[in-house]
C-alpha positions, 0 to 999 in steps of 0.5 A, spaced: 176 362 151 178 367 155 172 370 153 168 365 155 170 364 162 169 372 164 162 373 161 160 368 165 163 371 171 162 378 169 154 376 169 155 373 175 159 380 179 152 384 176 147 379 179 151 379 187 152 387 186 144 387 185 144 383 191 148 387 195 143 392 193 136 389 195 139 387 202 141 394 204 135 396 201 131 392 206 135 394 212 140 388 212 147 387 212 148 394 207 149 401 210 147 400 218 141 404 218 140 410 223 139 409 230 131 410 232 129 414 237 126 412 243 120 410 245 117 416 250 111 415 253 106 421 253 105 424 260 096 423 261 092 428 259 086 432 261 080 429 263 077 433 257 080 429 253 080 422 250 087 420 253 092 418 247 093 411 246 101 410 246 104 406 240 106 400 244 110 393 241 108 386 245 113 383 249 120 382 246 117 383 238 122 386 234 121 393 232 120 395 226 123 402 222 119 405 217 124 405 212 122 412 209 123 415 216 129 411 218 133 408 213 137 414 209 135 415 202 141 410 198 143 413 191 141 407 187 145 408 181 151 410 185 151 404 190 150 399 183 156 401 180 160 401 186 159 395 187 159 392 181 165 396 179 168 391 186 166 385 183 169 387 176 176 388 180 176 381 182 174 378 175 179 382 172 185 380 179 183 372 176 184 374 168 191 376 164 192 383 163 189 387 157 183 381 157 177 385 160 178 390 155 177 386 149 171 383 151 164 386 153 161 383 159 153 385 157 153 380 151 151 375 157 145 372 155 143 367 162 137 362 161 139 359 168 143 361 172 150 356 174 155 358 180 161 356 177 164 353 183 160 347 182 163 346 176 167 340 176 168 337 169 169 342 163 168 341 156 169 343 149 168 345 142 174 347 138 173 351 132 170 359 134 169 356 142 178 354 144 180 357 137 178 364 134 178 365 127 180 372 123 175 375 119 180 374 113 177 365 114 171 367 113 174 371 106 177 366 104 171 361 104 168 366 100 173 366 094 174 359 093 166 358 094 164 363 089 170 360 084 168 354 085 162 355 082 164 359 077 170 353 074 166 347 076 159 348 076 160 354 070 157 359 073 157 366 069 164 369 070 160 376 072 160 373 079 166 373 081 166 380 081 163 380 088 167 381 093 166 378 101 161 382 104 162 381 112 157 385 116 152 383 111 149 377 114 149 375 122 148 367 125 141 366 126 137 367 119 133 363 116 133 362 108 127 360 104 129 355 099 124 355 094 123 364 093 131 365 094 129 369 100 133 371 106 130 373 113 129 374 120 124 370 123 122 371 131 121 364 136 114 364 134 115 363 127 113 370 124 118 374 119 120 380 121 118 386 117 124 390 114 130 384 115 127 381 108 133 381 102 132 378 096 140 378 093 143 384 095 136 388 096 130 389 101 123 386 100 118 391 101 114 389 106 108 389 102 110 384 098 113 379 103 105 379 105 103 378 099 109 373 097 106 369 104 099 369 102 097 375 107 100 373 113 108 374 115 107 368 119 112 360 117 110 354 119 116 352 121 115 346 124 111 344 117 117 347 112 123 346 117 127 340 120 130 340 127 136 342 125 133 347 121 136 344 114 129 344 110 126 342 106 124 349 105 127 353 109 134 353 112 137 357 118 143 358 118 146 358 125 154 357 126 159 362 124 162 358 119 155 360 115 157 367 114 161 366 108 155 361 105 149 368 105 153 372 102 154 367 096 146 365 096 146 373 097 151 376 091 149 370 087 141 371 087 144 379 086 147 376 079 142 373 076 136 378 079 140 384 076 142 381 068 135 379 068 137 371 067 132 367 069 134 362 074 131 356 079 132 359 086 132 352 088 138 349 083 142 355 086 141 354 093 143 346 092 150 349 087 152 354 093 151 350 098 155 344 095 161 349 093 161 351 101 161 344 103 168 342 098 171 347 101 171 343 108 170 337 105 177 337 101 181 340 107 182 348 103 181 352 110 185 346 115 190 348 109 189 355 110 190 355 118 195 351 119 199 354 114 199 361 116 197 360 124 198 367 126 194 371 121 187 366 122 188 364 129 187 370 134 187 372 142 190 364 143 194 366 149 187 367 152 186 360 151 191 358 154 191 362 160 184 360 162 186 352 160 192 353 165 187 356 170 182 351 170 187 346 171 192 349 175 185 348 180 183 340 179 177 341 174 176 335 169 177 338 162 175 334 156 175 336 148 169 334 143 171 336 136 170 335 129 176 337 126 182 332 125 188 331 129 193 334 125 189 341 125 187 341 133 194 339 134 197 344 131 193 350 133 193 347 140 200 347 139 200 355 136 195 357 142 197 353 148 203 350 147 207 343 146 204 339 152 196 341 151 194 334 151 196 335 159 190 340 160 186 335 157 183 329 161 180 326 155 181 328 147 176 327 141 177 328 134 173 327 129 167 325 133 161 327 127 157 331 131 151 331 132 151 324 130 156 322 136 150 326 141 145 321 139 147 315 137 151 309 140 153 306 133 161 308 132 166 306 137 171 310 139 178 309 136 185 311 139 190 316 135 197 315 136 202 322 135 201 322 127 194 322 126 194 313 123 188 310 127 190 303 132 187 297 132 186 297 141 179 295 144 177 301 148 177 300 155 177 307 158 178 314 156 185 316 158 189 322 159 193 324 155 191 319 149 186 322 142 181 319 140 177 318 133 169 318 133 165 314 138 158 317 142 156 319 147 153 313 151 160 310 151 163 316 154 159 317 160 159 310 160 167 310 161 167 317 164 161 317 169 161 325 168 153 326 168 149 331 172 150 338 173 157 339 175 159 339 168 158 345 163 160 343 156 162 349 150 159 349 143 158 354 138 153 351 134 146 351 137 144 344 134 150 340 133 152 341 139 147 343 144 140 342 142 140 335 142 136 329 145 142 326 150 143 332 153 136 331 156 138 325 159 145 327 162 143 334 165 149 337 163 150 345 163 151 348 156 153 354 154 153 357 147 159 361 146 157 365 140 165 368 140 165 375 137 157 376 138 154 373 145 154 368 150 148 364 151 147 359 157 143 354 159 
């Protein structure tokens, strides 16, 4: 979380040191420009000649200086860094010590701009936005994913043989269901020539041309929904998804290299089942909560940007997923036992996107061991959690709408490429923790 925060102020010093640079550069309130010379008017000349004209500027009009002549030459490099370096020291002054190092401040990716004292209300996710899990969460999805597929779908026992590959595949790729291809597609839905695998190996680029009838270009919006879930191609866009390429990609690899004739489509559906057990039966909640300090990593970030933003009157709330006991418990590890005074409102279990775009579900009060209450709700109180609802009760019974709140999710559809956050103007950050940030 801490991450987060400091990403966004690190853009913001790189924004006011070229500022700074522009206004110096034309003379204004940067380095004070040379002193002109005066004016000094010709004595006449001879007759012979025309007489000069003198340069003379009407009645009390500003003087204007030749910048090249006047204003000393500015080491453009030198004074950027200057002041960024200026702005950085005061980021850091605001973040606790050993923060700044662990991050890098250019993976800021700004689709607008957002001055972070006009935030009044801030929200989040939980899972890879407050908490942030271990490269070994992602191993252990993978292992009991892929012997899954093996005890209960009767997968050949040769699959077990691969292990968890972690640089293999990043958030964002697109999977075509019917070829059992995975690639890189650009925004205007063309595959990008050499990012193209099937299995473990790279297509060539001329058959992924002739594999798409002469052209690299998909019809995404014909093959795709809008939470990129098919019917024929998949984009895979939150971090949790890594574990799921890699077993469609060593999968495929089994097959392919036993030359075992398989439907790349019955394969698809088996693995993507085998990944949803693992979240559905609880496997990783278990995992976590049980070896806290080996999962969860860079808490004490977490709580101290918490603190900050509480410490100083801003409204937080929490909007996630996952069940109490497991937020509890990891809030409890990270921040400590008092986190719910952070918060001014706690959801859990919210079924997003579902909870964004549709005013179905009530919202359900939790007492302290998870067991849901049977009160009518009014309001949305601090200190209290509660279960499911939807985003139109929300704002009804907190009236937080408008640009004074930036909210933080870590999946680009389920928590922000919504049809409510169009009505409610809310400012969004996608916060691709351990990748980048992007902010809306």
């Amino acid at each position: 979380m801490a991450a987060v925060m400091y990403r966004l102020l690190c853009g913001s010093s790189r924004r006011a040191a070229s500022a700074a640079y522009c206004t110096a550069r034309d003379g204004g309130s940067g380095p004070a420009p040379a002193a002109a010379a005066p004016h000094v008017q010709s004595p006449p000349a001879s007759s012979s000649a025309a007489p000069a004209q003198p340069h003379l500027h009407p009645p009390n009009a500003p003087r204007r200086f030749s910048s090249s002549s006047v204003v000393p030459k500015i080491d453009n490099k030198t004074f950027l860094w200057s002041r960024y370096g200026e702005m950085k020291k005061l980021v850091q002054d605001l973040l606790p010590p050993g923060v700044c190092n662990l991050l890098n401040s250019s993976t800021v990716y700004a689709n607008n701009e957002v001055a972070l004292g006009d935030i009044e209300v801030y929200g989040f996710d939980y899972d890879y936005t407050l908490a942030l899990y271990s490269s070994a969460l992602h191993s252990m999805i993978f292992n009991t994913a892929r012997d899954i597929l093996v005890e209960q779908y009767k997968y050949p026992a040769g699959i077990l043989k691969y292990e968890y590959l972690p640089n293999f595949a990043v958030r964002g790729l697109h999977y075509d269901i019917n070829k059992g291809l995975l690639m890189k597609i650009d925004a205007y839905h063309y595959i990008e020539l050499g990012t193209v695998y099937r299995g473990l190996k790279p297509v060539p680029d001329e058959e992924v041309i002739e594999l798409y009838q002469g052209t690299h270009h998909i019809p995404l919006h014909q093959v795709s929904g809008f939470y990129g879930k098919g019917p024929a191609v998949k984009q895979y866009m939150d971090i949790f998804s890594l574990p799921e390429m890699n077993l469609l990609a060593v999968a495929n690899d089994f097959f392919l290299s036993n030359d075992i004739d398989y439907d790349p489509v019955h394969l698809y559906k088996d693995v993507t089942d085998a990944i949803r057990d693992v979240h559905i039966k609880g496997f990783m909640y278990k995992w976590i909560m049980e070896d806290l300090e080996k999962y969860i990593v860079r808490g004490d970030e977490t709580s101290s940007v918490l603190h900050r933003l509480a410490t100083h009157g801003r409204k937080l709330f929490l909007i996630t997923n996952s069940p109490f006991s497991f937020v509890d418990k990891g809030m409890k590890y990270m921040v400590g036992q008092d986190w719910r005074d952070f918060f001014d409102v706690v959801i859990v279990q919210a079924d997003k996107p579902h909870f964004f775009n549709d005013c179905i579900k009530p919202f359900r009060k939790v007492d302290g061991n998870g067991d849901l209450k049977w009160d009518r709700i009014t309001k949305l109180a601090k200190g209290e959690v509660y279960k499911q609802g939807n985003l139109f009760d929300f704002l009804r019974l907190t009236g937080w709408r408008g640009s004074r709140v930036l909210y933080f999710g870590d999946h680009l559809y389920s928590d922000l490429a919504v049809g409510g956050f169009s009505l409610i103007r809310w400012r969004l950050c996608e916060c691709c923790v351990g990748y980048k940030l992007f902010v809306w």
